[in-house]
C-alpha positions, 0 to 999 in steps of 0.5 A: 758743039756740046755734049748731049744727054738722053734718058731712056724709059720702057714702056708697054703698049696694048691694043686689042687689033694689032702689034703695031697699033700697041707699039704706037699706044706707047710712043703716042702716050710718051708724046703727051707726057714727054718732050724731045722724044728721039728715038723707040725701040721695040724690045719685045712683042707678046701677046695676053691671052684668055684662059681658052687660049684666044688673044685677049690684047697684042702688048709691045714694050718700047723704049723711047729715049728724050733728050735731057734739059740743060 
């Protein structure tokens, strides 16, 4: 069985409802641009907010890791 090799990228979601759908915005973009995505990690949840402190946009940064081509 041969080695395999895989990188990873971070990336940030946002979405105006919710973390997870924000989590989701980012692997669903990697799937567009990306193949043999394996695995996302959430590294961090945060929110965006206005100046009178209302949440503007729940953000997630993910790290998604691919597997390389031979």
């Amino acid at each position: 069985m041969g080695e395999s090799v895989y990188k990873v990228v971070e990336l940030v979601g946002s979405s105006t409802e919710s973390f997870e759908k924000a989590a989701a915005a980012a692997v669903l973009k990697a799937r567009d641009s990306l193949r043999d995505l394996r695995i996302a990690e959430i590294s961090k949840f945060d929110m965006h907010l206005d100046d009178d402190g209302n949440i503007v946009a729940y953000r997630a940064k993910v790290k998604i890791s691919f597997k390389m081509e031979d």
